[in-house]
FIVEXVO-464490 format. One record per residue (C-alpha): z, y, x; residue number from 1. Coordinates in nm, 3 decimals, decimal comma, m for minus. Layout:
Z:Y:X:NUM
...
END
This chain:
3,035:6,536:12,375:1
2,693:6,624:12,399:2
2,413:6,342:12,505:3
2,305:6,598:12,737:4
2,592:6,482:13,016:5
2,453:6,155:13,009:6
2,084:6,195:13,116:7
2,182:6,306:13,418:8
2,079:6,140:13,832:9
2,402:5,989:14,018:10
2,374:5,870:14,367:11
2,733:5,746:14,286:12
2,716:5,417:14,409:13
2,504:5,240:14,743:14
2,392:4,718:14,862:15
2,273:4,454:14,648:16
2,443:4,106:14,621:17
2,117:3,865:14,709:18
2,126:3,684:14,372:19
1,977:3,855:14,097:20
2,229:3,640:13,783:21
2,110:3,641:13,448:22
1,828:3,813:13,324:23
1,906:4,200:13,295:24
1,757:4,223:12,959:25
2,048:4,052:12,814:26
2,294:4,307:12,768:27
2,662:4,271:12,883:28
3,001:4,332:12,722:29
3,151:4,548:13,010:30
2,990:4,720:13,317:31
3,264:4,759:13,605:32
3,217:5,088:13,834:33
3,367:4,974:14,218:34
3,458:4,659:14,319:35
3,754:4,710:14,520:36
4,078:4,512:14,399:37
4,137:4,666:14,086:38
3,760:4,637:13,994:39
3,736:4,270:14,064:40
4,037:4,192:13,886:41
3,919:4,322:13,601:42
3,559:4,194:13,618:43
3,742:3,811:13,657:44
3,945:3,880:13,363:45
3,714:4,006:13,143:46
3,527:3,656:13,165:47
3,834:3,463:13,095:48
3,853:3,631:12,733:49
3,536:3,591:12,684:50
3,343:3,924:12,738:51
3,059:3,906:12,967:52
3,130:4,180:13,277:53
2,881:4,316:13,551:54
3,029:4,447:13,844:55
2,834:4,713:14,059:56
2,908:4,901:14,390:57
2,832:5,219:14,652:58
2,871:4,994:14,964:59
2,908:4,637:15,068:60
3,235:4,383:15,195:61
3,409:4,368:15,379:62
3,484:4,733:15,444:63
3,799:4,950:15,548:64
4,041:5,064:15,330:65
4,376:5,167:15,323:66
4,639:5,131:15,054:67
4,782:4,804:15,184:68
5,131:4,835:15,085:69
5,223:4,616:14,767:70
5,594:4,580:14,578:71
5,755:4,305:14,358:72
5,603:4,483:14,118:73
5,275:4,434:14,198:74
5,338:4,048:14,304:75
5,460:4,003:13,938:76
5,146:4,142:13,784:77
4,940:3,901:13,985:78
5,173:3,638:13,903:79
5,104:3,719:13,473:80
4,756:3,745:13,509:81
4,726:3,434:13,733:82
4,958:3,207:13,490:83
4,823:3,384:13,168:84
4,404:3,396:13,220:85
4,498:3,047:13,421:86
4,365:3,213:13,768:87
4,544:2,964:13,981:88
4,395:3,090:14,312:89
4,542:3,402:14,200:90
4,871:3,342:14,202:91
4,959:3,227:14,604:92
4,822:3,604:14,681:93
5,178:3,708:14,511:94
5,419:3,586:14,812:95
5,413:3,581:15,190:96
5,456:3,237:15,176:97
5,291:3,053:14,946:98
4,957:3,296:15,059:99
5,063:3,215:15,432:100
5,030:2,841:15,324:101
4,686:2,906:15,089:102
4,465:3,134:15,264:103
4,577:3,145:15,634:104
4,200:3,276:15,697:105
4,337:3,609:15,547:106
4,537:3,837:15,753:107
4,839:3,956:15,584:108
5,143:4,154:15,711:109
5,519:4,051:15,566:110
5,713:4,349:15,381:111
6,050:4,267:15,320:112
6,086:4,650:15,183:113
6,125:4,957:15,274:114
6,268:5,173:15,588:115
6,316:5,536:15,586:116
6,392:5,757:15,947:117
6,439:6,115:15,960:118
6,286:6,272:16,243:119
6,356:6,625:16,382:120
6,098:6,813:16,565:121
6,177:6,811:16,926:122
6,426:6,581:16,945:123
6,434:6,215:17,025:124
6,573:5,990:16,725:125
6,983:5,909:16,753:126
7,086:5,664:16,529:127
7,412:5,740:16,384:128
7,702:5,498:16,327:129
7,714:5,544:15,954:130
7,346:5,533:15,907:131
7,333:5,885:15,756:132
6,934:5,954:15,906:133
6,833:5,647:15,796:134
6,777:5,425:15,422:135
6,653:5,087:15,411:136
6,608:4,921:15,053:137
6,514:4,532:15,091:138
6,231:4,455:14,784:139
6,314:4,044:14,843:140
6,583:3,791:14,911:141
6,427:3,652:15,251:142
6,079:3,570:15,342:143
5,987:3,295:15,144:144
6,007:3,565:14,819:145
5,882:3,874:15,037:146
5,618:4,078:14,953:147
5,287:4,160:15,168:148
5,078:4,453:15,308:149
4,703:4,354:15,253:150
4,421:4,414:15,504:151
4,216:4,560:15,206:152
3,925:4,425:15,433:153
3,995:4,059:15,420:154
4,148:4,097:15,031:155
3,920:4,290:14,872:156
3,612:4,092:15,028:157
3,803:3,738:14,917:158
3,864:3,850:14,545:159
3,492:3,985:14,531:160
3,370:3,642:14,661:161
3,586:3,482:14,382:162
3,399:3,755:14,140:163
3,082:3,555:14,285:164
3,208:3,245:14,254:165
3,244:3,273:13,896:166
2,923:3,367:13,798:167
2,974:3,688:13,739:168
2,668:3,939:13,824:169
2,788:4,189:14,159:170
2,500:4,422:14,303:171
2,623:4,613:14,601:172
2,456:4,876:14,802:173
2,329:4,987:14,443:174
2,302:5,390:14,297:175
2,307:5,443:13,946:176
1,972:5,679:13,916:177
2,032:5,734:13,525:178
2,299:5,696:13,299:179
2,313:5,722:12,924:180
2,506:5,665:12,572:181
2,247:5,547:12,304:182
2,408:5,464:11,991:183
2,707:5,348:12,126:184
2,573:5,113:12,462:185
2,586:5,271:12,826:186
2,229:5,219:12,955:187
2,268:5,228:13,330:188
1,952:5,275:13,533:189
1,998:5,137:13,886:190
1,798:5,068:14,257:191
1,937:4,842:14,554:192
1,902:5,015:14,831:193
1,824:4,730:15,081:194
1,596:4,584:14,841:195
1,436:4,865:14,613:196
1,465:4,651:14,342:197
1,562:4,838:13,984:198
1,778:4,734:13,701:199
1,861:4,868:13,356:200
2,229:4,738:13,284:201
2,339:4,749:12,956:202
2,669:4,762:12,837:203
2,936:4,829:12,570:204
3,249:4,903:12,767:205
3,239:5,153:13,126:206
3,530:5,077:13,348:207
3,571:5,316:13,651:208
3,719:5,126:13,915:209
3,578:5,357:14,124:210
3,870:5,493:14,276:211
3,874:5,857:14,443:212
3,433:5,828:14,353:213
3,552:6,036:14,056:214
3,238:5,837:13,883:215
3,320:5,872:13,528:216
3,451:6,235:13,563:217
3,118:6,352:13,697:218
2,911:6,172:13,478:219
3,137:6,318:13,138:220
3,213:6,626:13,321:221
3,570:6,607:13,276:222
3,799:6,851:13,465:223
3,982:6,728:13,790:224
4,349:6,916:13,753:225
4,493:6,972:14,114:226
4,692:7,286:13,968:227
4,949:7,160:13,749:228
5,009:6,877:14,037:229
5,352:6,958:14,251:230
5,271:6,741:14,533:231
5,020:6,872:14,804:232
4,937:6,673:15,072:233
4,613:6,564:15,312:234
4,643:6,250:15,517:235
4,549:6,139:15,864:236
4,531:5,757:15,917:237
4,374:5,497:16,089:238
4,408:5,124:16,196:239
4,579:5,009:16,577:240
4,690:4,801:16,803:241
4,969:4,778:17,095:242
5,183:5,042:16,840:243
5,550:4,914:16,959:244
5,789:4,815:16,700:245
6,047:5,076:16,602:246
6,329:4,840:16,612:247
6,283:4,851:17,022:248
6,321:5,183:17,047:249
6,606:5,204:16,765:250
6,804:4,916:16,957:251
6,738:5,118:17,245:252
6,911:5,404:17,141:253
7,184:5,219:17,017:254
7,111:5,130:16,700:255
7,306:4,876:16,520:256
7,034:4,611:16,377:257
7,275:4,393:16,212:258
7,395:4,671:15,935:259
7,031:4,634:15,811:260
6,941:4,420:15,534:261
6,608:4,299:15,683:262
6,396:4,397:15,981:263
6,342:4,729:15,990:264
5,979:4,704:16,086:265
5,915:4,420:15,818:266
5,859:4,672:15,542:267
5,715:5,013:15,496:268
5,810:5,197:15,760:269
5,850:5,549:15,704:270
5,918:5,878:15,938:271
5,982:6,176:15,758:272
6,011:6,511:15,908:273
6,016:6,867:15,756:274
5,601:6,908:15,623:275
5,553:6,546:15,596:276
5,597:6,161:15,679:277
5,454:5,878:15,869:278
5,390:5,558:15,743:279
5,362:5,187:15,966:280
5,205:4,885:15,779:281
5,214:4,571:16,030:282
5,031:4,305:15,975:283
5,027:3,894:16,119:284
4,726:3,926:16,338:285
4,831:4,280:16,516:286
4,719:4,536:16,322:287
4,916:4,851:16,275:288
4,807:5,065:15,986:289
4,925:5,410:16,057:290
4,877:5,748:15,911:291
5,049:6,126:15,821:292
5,055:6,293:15,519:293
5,132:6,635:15,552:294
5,235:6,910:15,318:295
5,018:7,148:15,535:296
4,673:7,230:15,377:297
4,572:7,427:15,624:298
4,324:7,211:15,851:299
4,211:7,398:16,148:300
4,184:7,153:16,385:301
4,053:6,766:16,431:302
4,218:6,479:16,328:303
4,269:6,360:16,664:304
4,449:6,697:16,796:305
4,662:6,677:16,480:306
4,787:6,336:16,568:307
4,834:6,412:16,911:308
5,051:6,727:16,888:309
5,274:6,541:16,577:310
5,321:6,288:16,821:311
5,437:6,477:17,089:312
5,709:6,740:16,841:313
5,842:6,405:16,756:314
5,910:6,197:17,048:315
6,044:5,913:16,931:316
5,714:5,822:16,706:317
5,555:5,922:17,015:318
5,667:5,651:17,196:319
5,585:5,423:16,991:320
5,213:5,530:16,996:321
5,199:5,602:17,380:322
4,961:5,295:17,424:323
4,816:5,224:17,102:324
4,419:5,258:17,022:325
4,211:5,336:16,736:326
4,039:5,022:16,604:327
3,900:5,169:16,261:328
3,657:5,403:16,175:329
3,460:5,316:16,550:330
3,788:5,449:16,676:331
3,798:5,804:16,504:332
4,108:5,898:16,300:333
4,033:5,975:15,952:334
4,108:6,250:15,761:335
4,108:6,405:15,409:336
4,173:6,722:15,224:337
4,425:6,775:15,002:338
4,478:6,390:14,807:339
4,619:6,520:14,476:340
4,390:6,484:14,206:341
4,437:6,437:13,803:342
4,137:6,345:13,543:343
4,243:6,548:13,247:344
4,141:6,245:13,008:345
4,142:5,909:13,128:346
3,974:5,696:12,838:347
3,736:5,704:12,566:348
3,617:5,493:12,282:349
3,393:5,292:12,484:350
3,508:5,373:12,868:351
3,828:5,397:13,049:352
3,934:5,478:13,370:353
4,164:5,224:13,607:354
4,497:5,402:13,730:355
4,367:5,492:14,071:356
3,982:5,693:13,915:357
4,214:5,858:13,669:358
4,428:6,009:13,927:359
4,595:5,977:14,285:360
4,927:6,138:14,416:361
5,012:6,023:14,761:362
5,096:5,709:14,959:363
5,486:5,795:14,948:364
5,683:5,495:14,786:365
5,371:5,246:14,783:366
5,320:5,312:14,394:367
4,971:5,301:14,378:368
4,851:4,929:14,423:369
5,152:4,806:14,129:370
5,029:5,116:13,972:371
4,666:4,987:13,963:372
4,763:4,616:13,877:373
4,977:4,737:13,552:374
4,642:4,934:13,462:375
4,384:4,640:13,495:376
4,681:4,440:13,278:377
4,723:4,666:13,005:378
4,329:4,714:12,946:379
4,250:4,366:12,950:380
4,563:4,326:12,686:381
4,377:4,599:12,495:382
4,087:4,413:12,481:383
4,232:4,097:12,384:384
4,377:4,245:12,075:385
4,096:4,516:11,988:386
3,748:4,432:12,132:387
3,485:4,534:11,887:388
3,760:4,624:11,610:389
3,872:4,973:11,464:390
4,194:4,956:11,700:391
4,049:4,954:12,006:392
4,029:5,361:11,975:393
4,368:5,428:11,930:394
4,450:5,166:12,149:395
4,287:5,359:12,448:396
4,427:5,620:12,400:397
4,762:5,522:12,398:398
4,642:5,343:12,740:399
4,532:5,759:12,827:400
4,841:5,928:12,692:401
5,105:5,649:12,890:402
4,847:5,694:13,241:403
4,915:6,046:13,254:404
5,228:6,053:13,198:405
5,265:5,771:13,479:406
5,054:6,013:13,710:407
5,265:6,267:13,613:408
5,618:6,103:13,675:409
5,484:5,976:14,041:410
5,365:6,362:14,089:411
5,711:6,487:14,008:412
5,928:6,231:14,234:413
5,685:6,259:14,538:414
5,688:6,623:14,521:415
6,088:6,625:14,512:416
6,149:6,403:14,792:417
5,922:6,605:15,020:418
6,096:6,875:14,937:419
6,440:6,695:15,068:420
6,228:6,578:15,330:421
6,409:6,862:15,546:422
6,762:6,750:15,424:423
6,755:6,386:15,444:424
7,024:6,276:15,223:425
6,821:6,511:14,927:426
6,551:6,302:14,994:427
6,702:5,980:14,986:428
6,868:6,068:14,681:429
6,511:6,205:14,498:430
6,375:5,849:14,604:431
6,640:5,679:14,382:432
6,450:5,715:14,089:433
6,186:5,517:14,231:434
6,412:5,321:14,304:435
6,605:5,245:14,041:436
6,296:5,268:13,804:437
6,131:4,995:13,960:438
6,433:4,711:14,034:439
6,478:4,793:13,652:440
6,107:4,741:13,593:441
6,144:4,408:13,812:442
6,401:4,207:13,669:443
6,319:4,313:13,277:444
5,998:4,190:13,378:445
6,134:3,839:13,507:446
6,380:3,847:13,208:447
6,023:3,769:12,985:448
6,190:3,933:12,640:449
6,217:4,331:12,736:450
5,842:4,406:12,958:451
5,829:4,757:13,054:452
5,556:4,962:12,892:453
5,513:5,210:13,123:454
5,512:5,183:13,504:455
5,834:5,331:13,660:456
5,972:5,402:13,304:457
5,726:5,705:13,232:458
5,754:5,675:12,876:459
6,134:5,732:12,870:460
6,181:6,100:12,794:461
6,522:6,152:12,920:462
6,408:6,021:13,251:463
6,136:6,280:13,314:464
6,359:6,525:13,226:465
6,599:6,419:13,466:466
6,362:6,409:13,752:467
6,203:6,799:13,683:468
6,580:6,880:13,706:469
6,677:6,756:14,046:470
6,356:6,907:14,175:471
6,458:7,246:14,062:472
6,778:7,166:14,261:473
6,659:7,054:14,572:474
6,630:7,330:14,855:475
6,835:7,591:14,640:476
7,115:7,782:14,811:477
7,324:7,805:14,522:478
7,320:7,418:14,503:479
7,456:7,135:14,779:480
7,372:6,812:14,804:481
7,676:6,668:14,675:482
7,555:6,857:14,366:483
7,206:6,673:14,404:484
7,334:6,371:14,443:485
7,554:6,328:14,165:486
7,354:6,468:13,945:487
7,076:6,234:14,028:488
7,347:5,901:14,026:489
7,434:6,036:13,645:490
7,114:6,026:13,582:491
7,012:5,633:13,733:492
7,371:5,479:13,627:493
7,202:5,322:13,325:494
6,985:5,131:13,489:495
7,127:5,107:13,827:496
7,136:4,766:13,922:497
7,095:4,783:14,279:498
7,402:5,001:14,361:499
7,168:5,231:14,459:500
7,362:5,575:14,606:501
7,729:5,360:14,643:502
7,843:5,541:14,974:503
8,008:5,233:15,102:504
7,670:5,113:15,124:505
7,573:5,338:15,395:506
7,188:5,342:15,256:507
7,182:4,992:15,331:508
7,035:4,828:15,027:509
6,992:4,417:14,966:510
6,810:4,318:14,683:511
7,042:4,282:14,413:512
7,088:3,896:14,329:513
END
């Protein structure tokens, strides 16, 4: 790679933290692109082996974001790195409870797991006696072990504070004006906008934490694949209040609450629908995070017109919206073009991308915060064993070859179940290997002796063969979905331990004991 892509202007990133740290002449071991979660995360643990990070940003906090939706995955990460880089502050941000009882300043929303409704254009939504339109999988025993949505606002502002706290060095509102590789050290030129005031950071490690910024793919000039993705999608979301709880209207219609393992809208609540889904994130103090993604590409119209006409082809969703208001965004919907995106290399000798810069699929499933976590852990691991040694090059890219396949393996399972999205029990069976992946992923991870290497299992070949199958069976003519099904059960029944596709269960799922 030529020096050439280096000496080129960003305006990548925009306001200054007011204290200046240590001198800027003194160079530092890691510079940190974004400081949303994953970002900070890594910035704190970076100083608790010893490196020296600097942590820089585009805007300031707090600030609205979405991708609020975590999984006992993700609350088992936090767990590790609080109990192993001795982060206990950390750790009560892993549980309902125990961050109800820490940081009640923090809004929060309970998940208990996950609830899936099919909706049919037109028509209002009938529950059915053996709960055929419907799959709820709990992802904890009760509340006290439940997981949590976060109000990225409140969390990503609190772990950037604790960034702060630490001593760390965090300039927000601040563009990177230069950027360079001179015998092996990132020379970052910078300006605060708010202040004018210019830096040169430099660094031996470049983490991009900056999310969908792309930072490190402009500044290398790496290709963004979209093609070889299966899943295409665009979202519409925003943040409200007075949305009325779906279990109203299901009891309503006659719904029968007390088959389901938890409350329905304690979790992530999804409507799907042929082109798409809905998701509903509640949280403690009111909030409803809402949003569509939709299989349609095609935008023609505003966000707001979009929302309006979904909302009146499916009434039941409808309803539920028929007095809520737009609180984020100065109450304008947001919306995005097509969300798939894949870096074609996601590491280097001296850089490395964090899950969600190297590539996002959709929302579907909540993979992408657990997704993120595992990333931050498995760098900071590498750099624990490898800083300044001749492993730390293989070593990333091992951590590149095992992120895309992870992409990859999320790309493949989100584009099957919207493809069952217009016959339900296809899609419920595609979401099995989710599923199954991650209660597998769970309890070897409790177990301490067998940790999963890979998120979901991507590294296991037989799986990701499995899962390309079933998508070339879903929607055929010549198949059923009996024949879907099964196949997809043969395929889980090693690792299975939820009883996940037992029809006596009715797609009512506890969590397995």
């Amino acid at each position: 790679m030529t020096r050439r892509k280096f000496v080129q202007a960003f305006d990548l990133l925009t306001h200054a933290s007011a204290e200046i740290g240590p001198s800027m002449s003194e160079p530092f071991d890691v510079l940190i692109v974004g400081s949303g979660f994953g970002g900070s995360l890594a910035a704190r643990l970076c100083q608790q082996i010893g490196l020296r990070p600097v942590l820089i940003d585009a805007q300031s906090h707090p600030r609205f974001m979405i991708g609020e939706s975590t999984t006992p995955l993700a609350n088992l990460v936090l767990e590790s790195m609080a109990d192993r880089y001795h982060l206990p502050w950390l750790r009560p941000l892993a549980n309902y409870s125990s961050w109800k009882a820490a940081y009640p300043q923090l809004d929060v929303g309970l998940k208990r797991g996950f609830s899936y409704f099919h909706q049919i254009r037109g028509e209002a939504f009938t529950p059915r006696a053996d709960h055929a339109n419907e799959l709820l999988v709990a992802a904890s025993h009760g509340p006290d072990d439940a997981d949590t949505h976060w109000l990225r606002a409140d969390f990503d502002h609190f772990l950037v504070e604790q960034v702060r706290a630490a001593g760390i060095p965090v300039f927000e509102r601040t563009r990177i004006t230069h950027l360079e590789l001179n015998d092996q050290t990132w020379l970052a030129q910078t300006v605060t906008d708010n202040t004018g005031t210019n830096r040169t950071l430099e660094a031996a490690f470049l983490i991009d934490a900056s999310g969908s910024g792309n930072f490190l793919a402009k500044v290398l000039d790496l290709p963004i694949q979209t093609s070889s993705l299966l899943t295409h999608s665009r979202a519409i979301y925003g943040h409200f209040r007075h949305v009325r709880p779906w279990e109203e209207l299901y009891v309503a219609a006659g719904g029968h609450v007390a088959d389901h393992p938890f409350p329905c809208d304690q979790a992530a609540l999804h409507h799907v629908f042929d082109g798409g889904w809905m998701y509903q994130l509640g949280f403690d103090s009111g909030i409803t995070s809402a949003g569509f993604s939709l299989s349609d590409l095609d935008i023609t119209e505003a966000p707001e017109v979009t929302w309006s006409r979904l909302l009146k082809e499916y009434p039941s969703i409808g309803e539920q919206f028929a007095e809520a208001e737009v609180i984020s965004n100065q109450g304008r919907l947001i919306a995005t073009p097509r969300l798939q995106r894949q870096i074609g290399q996601a590491a280097g000798s001296n850089w490395a991308m964090l899950p969600n810069a190297a590539g996002f699929i959709d929302a579907l499933h909540s993979t992408g915060n657990a997704h993120t976590l595992m990333g931050v852990e498995r760098l900071i691991s590498i750099f624990e064993q490898h800083w300044q040694s001749p492993g730390l090059g293989p070593a990333l890219a091992r951590y590149d070859q095992t992120l895309q396949a992870e992409l990859t393996l999320i790309d493949r399972i989100v584009a099957g179940c919207y493809r069952g999205f217009r016959d339900f029990p296809q899609m419920v069976a595609m979401s099995l290997f989710y599923f199954a992946t991650a209660i597998w992923s769970e309890f070897r991870r409790r177990s301490g002796t067998d940790v999963p290497t890979a998120f979901l299992c991507a590294d296991e070949p037989q799986l990701r063969t499995a899962v390309d199958q079933a998508i070339d069976m879903i929607g055929r003519t010549d198949v059923t979905t009996d024949d879907v099904v099964q196949s997809i059960l043969g395929s889980i029944a090693p690792i299975n331990l939820a009883g996940l596709g037992d029809p006596q269960r009715q797609n009512m799922y506890p969590y397995p004991q």
